[in-house]
N, C-alpha and C positions, 0 to 999 in steps of 0.2 A: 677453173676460170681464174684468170687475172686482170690488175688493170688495164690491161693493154683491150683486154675482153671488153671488160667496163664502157670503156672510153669509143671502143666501134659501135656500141650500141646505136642503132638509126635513129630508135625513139628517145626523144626526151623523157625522162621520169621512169624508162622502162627497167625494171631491173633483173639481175642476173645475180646465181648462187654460189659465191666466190668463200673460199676459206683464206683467212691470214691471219697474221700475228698483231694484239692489238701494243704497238710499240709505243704510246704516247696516249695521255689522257691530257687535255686541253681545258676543262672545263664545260661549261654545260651554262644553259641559260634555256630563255623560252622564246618564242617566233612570235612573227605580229600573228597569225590564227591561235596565239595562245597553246601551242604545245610546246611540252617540253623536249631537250634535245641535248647530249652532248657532244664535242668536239673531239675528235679523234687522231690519230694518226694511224694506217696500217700500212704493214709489210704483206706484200703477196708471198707466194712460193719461188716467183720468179727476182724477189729481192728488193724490188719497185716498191718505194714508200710514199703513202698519196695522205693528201689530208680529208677528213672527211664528216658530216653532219651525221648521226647516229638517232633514230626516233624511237618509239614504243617504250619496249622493256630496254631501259638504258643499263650497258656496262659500267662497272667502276672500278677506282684507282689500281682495286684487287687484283682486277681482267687485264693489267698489263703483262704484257709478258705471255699471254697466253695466246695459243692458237684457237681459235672459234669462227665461225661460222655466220655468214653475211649475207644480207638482198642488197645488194647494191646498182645506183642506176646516176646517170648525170643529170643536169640542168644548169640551162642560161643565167648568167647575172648579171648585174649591173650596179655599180656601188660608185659611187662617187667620181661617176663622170669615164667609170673602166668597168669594161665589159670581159664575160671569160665563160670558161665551164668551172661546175664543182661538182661533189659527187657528196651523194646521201643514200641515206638505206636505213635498213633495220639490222640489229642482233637477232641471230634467229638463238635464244638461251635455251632452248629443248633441246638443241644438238649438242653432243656429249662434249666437251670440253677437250684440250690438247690435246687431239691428234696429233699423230706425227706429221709432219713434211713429208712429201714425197722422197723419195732418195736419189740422188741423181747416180745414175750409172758409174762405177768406178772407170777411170782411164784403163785402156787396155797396155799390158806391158808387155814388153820385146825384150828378148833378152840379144846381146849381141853374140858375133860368132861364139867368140873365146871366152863367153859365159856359158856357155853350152855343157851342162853335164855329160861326163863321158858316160856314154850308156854302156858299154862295156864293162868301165867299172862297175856303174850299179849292179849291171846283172850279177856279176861277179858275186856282188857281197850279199845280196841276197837268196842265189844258190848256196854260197857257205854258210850263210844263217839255216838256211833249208837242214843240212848236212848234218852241222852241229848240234839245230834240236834235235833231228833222228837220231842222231849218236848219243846223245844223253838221254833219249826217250828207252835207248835199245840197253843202254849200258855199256856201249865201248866206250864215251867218254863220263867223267865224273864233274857236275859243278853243283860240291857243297858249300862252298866259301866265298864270299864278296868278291876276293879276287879271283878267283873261278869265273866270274860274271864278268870283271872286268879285264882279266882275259880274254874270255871271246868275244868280246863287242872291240876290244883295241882290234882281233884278229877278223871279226868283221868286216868293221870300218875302213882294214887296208892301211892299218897305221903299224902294222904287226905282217910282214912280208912271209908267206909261204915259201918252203921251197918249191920251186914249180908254180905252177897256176893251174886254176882251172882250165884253161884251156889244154893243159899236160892233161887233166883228167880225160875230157872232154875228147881227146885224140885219142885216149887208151881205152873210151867204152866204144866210141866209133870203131875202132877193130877189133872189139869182140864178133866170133860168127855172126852170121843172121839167123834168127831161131827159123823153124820149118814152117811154112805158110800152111801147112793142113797138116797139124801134129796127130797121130793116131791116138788121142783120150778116149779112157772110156768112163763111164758117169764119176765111177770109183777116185778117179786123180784130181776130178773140178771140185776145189773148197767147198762151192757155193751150190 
């Protein structure tokens, strides 16, 4: 809930369970029925900063700054010949203290055309990543030494040119045969 909440309420005095930030302490005094009360200032979630009369268990100077937990309702006045709304309530002090805020949704981002990563390359440099750890995992390539590593991440990254490309590769497994669609195995040849 927020002020905006508050302030639609139909009934007078009725109130509603809003959390906000308490941005301002005003001081405190006591009503003609003799209770006590402090003056406030809150921030809702929605930013909206209202003034506002505070009863029961009263916040202090401490509780600025913090987000906590509200009964808040409006009512009529009349003071010196001007009329208005104001808003009162209670601290509810048994609810846990600083919550967070809600979050609001980040902006969604676009990138433009010619931000566009070329998906080509990527694929590229992550089949070569592919390539190269087999090959150091098999032992046809060696990377014992820093620059070993920073070799193939330059050769990676495509800042290091092959001869060829992958796609050279890519055309020379495409014309290999096509294996037999019913190869005669017998149990003896299957690893597994």
């Amino acid at each position: 809930m927020n002020w905006k909440t508050v302030a639609a309420l139909p009934i007078e005095n009725e109130k509603v369970v809003m959390f906000g930030t308490l941005t301002e302490y005003k001081g405190g005094g006591v009503n003609p029925n003799n209770k006590p009360f402090v003056k406030v200032s809150i921030t809702d979630d929605t930013g909206v900063t209202k003034n506002c009369k505070l009863y029961g268990t009263l916040p202090t100077v401490t509780d600025v700054k913090k987000r906590l937990q509200f009964s808040i309702g409006w009512y009529n006045y009349t003071y010196n010949g001007k009329s208005g709304r104001a808003f009162s309530g209670f601290w509810n002090d048994k609810v846990v203290v600083n919550q967070s805020a809600p979050q609001a949704k980040p902006e969604p981002t676009y990138q433009k055309a010619e931000d566009n990563p070329d998906c080509d390359k990527n694929a590229e440099g992550k089949v070569l990543h592919g390539i190269i750890c087999s090959a150091i995992r098999s032992g046809q390539m060696e990377c014992k030494t820093l620059n070993d590593v920073r070799s193939y991440l330059e050769l990676i990254m495509g800042r290091i040119e092959l001869p060829g490309s992958i796609k050279d590769v890519v055309k020379q497994v495409e014309s290999y045969p096509e294996p037999d669609e019913n190869p005669n195995l017998d149990d003896q040849s299957v690893p597994f």
